[in-house]
N, C-alpha and C positions, 0 to 999 in steps of 0.2 A: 483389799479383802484378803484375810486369813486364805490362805491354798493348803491344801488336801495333794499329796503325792503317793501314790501306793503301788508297791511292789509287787509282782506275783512271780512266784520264784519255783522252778521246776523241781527245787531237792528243799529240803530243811535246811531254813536259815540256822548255822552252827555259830559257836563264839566267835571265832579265827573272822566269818563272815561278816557276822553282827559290826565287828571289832574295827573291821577293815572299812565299813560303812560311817562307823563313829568317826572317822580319823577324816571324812570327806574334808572339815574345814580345818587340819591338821594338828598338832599335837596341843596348841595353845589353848584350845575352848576346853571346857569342862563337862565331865560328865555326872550327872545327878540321877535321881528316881524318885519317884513318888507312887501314887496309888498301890500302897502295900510289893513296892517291885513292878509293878504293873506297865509301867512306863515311865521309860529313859531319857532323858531330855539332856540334851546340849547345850550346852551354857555360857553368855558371857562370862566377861571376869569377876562382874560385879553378882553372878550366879542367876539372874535372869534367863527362863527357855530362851531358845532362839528354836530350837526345831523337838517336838514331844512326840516317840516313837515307840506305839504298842507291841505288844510282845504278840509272835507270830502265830497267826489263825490258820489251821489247817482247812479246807474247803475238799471237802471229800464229795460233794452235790453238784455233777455237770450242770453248765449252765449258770450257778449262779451269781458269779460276776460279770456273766455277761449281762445278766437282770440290773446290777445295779448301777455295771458301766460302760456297757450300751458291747453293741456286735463286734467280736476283733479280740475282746481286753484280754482272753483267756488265754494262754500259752498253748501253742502247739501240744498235742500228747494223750493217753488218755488217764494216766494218776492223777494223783491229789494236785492241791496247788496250795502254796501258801500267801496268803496275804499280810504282809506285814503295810503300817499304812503312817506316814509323818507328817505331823501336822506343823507347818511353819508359822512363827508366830506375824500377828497383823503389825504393820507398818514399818516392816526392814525388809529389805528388798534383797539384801542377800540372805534370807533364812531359807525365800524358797528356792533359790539355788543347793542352800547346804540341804534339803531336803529332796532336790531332784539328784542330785549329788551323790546321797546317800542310798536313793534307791535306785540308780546306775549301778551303783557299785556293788551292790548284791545280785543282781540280776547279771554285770559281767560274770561275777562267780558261780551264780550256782545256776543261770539259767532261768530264762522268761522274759519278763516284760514288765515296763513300768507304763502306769498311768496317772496323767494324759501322756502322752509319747511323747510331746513338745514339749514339757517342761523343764524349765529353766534347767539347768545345772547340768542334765543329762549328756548333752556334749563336751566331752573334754573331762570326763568324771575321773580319770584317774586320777588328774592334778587338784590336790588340795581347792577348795574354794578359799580367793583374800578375805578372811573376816575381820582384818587389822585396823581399829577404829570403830568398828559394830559393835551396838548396844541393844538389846531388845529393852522396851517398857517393863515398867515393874508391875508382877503379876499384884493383881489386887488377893486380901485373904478371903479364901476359903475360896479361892477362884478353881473353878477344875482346868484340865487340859484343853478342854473342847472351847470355851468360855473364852470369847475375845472382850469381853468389856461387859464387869458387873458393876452394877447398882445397889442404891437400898428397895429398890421395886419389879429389876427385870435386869436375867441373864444374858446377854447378846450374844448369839452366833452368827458369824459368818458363814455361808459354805458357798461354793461352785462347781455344781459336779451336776452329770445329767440328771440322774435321780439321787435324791437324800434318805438315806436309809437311815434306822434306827441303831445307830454303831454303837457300842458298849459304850464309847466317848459321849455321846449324847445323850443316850441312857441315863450316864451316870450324871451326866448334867440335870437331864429332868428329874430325876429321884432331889438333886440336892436342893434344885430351885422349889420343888415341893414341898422339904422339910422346912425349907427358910424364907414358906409365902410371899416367893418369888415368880413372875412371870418368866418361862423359858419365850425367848425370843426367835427366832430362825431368821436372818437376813438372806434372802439369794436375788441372781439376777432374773430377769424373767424366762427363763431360758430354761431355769430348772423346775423337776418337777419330787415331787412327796413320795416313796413309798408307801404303801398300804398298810403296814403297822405303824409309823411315823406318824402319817396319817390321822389313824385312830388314837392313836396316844396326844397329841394335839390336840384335837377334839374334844378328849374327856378328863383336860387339865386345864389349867388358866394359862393355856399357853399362846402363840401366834405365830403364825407365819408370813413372814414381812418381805413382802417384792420389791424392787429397788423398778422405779420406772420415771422415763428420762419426762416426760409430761405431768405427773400429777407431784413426783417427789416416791412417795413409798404406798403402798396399798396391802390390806390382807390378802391373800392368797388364795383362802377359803371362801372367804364374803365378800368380797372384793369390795369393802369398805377404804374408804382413805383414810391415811394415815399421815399423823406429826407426831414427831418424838415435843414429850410435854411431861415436864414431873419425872425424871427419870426412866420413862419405857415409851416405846411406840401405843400409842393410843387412836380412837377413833377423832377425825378432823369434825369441825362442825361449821358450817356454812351460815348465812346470813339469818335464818331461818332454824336455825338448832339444830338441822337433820345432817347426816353424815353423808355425802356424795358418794357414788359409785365409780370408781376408775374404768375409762372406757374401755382400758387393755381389759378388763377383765371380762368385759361382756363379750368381746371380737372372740367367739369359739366358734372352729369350723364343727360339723357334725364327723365323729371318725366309723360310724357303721356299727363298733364296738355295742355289746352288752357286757352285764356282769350279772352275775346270782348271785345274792346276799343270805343266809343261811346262818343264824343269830341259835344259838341255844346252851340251855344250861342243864347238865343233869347232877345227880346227887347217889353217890354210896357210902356205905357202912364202911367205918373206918376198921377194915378190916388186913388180918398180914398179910395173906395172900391178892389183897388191892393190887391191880394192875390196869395202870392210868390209859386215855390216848384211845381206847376203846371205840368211844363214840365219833373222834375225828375222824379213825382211820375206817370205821363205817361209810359216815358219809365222805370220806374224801372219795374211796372206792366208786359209790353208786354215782356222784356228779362225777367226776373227771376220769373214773374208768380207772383204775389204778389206786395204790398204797399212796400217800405223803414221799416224798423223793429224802427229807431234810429237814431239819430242826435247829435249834438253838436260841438262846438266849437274848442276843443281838442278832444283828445284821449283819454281814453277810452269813446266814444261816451256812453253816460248815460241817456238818454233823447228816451221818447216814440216819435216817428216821429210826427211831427204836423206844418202844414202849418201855420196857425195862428202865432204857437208861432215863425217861423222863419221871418215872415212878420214882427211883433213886435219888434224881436232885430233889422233886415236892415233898420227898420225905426229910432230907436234909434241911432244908430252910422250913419246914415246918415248926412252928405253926404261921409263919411269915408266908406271905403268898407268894407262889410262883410264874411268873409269865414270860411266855414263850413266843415264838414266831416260829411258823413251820412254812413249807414251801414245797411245790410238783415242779413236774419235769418241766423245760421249754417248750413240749407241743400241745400241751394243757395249764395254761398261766390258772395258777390257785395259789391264794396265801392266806394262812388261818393265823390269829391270836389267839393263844389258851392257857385262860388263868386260871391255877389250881387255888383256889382257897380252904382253908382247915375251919368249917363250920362246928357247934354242939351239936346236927343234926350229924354229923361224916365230914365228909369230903366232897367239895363243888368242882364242877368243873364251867368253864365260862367260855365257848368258844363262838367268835366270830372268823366262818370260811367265806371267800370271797373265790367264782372263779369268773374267767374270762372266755368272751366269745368273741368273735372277729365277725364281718360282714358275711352271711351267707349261712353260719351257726346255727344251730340253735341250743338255746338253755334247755339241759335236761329236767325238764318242770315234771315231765309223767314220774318219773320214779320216786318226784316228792312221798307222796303218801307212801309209796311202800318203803322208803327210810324211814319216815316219820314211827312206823310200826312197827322195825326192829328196834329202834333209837328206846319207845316206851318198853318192851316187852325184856330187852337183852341189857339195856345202858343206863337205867334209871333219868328215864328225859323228866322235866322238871316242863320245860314251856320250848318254844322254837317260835321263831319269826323268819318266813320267806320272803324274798323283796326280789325285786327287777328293776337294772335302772340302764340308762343309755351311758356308758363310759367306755373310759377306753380297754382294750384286749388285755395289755398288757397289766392292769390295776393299777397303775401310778396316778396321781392327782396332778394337772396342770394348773397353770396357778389361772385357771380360766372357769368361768360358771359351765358348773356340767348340771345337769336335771338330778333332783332328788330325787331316792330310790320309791318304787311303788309299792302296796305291800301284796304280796298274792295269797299267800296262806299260812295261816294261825296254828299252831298247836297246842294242847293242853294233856300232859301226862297225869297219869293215877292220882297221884296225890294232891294237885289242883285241882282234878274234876272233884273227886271229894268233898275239899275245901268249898266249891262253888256250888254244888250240890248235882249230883248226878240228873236230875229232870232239867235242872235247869243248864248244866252242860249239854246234854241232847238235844233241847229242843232251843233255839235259838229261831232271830225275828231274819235272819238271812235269805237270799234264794235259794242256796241250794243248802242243802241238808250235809250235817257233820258228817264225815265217816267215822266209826267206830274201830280203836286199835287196841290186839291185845285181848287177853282174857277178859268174857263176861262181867268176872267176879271184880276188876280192876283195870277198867277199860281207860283209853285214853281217847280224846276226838282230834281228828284233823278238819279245818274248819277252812275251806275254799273264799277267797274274798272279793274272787275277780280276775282279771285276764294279765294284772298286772303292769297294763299299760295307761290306762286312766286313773283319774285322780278320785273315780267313784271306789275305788279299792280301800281309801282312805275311809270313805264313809262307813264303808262297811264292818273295818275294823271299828270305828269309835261305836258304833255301834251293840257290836262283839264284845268289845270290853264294859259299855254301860249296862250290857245284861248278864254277863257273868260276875260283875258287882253288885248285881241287883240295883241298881239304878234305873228311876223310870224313862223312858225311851223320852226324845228330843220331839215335842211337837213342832 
């Protein structure tokens, strides 16, 4: 399995450093780039990666490498941290030495730590690694860095690490396997778990997430379906009967006390110069977790101090191309939001899914629902919101184990859908309890309560909800 080694380095990785780090398997390997510069890869003679090494991430947001590699990874101190991170290529057993190697040797010089701490190369890093005889496989074309083995039908990754985060690396995997209706693939052991934009980002592509388990062979992650690789990708297995088994690892989930609040919404402004994006997250991140956004970025590991400005700048840039983000809270409030900027004819969208966490003993701050839901219409141009509840873990990572689907607790409908649905029939609904009304008379919005959020009648009540604001006759 492809290994992941990354550096976290107390000063900025400089050239002299970088330089010193390339040299781990000595003067003879070569040195290459791809991704517009992006990343430097070490190379056989025959110019094959042996080890693909991103250009160094500043991490200005405590905590969040501890988020994605587990308590301990972060370097003593209270600055920034850089993460540089080398990916060794799959099936040569010394890449991930020149890769633990390489991120010793920056870490002797500028200070910190490499992760995992045990990996190969790490001891004795000063002295060159032997690469004398070593060949990496030839990259297949239009393969990215992340990509241990493509297809005509599905991208293969390997990883091993405790949580998989959505890295630039993968990112830019999933972009490419989407342009070339391709399945992104994720191989891990059962050990490992999803970040919560990973996560989502899986879910809302043809992608999959593939457990390696020593009883069944491989299973999804998600649906705990079984799996045989068939036709070039991992697909669902089918039994005597045509139906698809469930892997028993995946039902064995202990309960961990955890909640989460799911907090789904979209609003819309006038494309205007003075637009200034982030608005409605940093609303609601406030009223649920008590606090501003800690951190943003692009990728994972979000590195970047939160700042509206700066995310207003890049959606203008990649305009009319949509922008999406990962933002992230402190450690004593686990929250992580997705938020996609889109360039509509109506303005500008914004798309965000906030996710925050509770531990045993918690409680979701469910009251102050409505009265976000009421600035969100009046101040941020809400468009619709969906509230949910569900039993998961604190921390938001997916194990690769069945956890309970979210419940939903309460609806909302901003000005311009109540309109759309017609104001009588937005107010008066076939529910128990009665909408609240948000916002100006002349251009109200309703908040629509669906239930306690822990039974599965919350569902009813939404379908409900939705076949009368479509005006659809009710279900006898």
């Amino acid at each position: 399995m492809t290994k992941d080694v990354i550096a976290l380095t107390e000063r900025m990785p400089d050239a002299t450093a970088v330089l010193a780090g390339l040299l781990a398997g000595g003067p003879d390997l070569h040195v290459d780039t791809t991704g517009e510069g992006a990343v430097v890869q070490l190379c056989d003679a025959g110019g094959r990666p042996l080890v693909s090494i991103e250009v160094p991430l500043m991490l200005q947001v405590p905590g969040e490498a501890a988020r994605l590699l587990g308590p301990g990874a972060e370097p003593s101190g209270d600055g920034p941290v850089w993460w540089v991170e080398a990916r060794a290529a799959a099936g040569v057993p010394q890449a991930e030495r020149l890769a633990g190697a390489f991120a010793a040797r920056l870490t002797m010089l500028l200070g910190g730590r490499v992760w995992p701490p045990d990996a190969p190369g790490t001891v004795g890093a000063a002295r060159p690694v032997d690469v004398s005889g070593i060949t990496a496989v030839p990259v297949p074309a239009a393969a990215q860095p992340a990509v241990d083995m493509l297809t005509g039908k599905a991208a293969v990754v390997l990883q091993d690490r405790p949580v998989v985060p959505m890295t630039s690396w993968l990112s830019e995997a999933l972009r490419a396997t989407v342009e070339s209706d391709r399945s992104l693939q994720i191989v891990t052991p059962p050990h490992c778990r999803l970040s919560l934009p990973t996560r989502l980002l899986l879910e809302s592509t043809h992608s999959r997430w593939v457990v390696q388990d020593e009883r069944c062979g491989y299973y999804d992650g998600l649906t705990g379906a079984v799996l045989t690789w068939q036709d070039e990708a991992f697909a669902p297995a089918r039994d005597e009967t045509g139906e698809t088994p469930v892997a028993d690892a995946f039902t064995q989930a202990s309960p961990t006390g955890g909640r989460q609040l799911i907090v789904s919404f979209r609003t819309q402004h006038h494309a205007a110069a003075d637009l200034v994006l982030g608005g409605a997250l940093e609303a609601a991140w406030q009223a649920l977790a008590g606090g501003p956004p800690a951190g943003w970025g692009t990728s994972e590991p979000a590195g970047l101090p939160w700042s509206r400005r700066q995310l207003t700048e890049l959606a203008y840039e990649r305009a009319p191309r949509p922008t999406w983000t990962v933002v992230v809270g402190t450690p004593d409030r686990p929250a992580v939001a997705t938020l996609r900027v889109i360039r509509t004819p109506e303005g500008v969208e914004e798309d965000i899914t906030l996710t925050v966490g509770y531990g045993p003993g918690e409680k979701p701050a469910l009251e102050v629902l409505p009265e976000l839901a009421g600035e969100l219409v009046t101040r941020h141009g809400l468009k619709t919101m969906m509230c949910q509840l569900r039993e998961a873990r604190r921390d938001l990572s997916a194990p690769p184990r069945f956890e309970h689907p979210p419940l939903p607790y309460a609806f909302v409908l901003g000005p311009d859908e109540v309109r759309e649905a017609g104001r009588s029939t937005a107010s008066s609904t076939p529910l128990k309890e009665a909408p609240v009304q948000l916002g100006p008379s002349v251009r109200p919005g309703f908040y629509y309560p669906l239930g306690d959020g822990e039974t599965a009648e919350s569902w009813t009540a939404l379908e409900q909800l939705m076949r009368h604001l479509r005006g659809a006759p009710p279900v006898q």
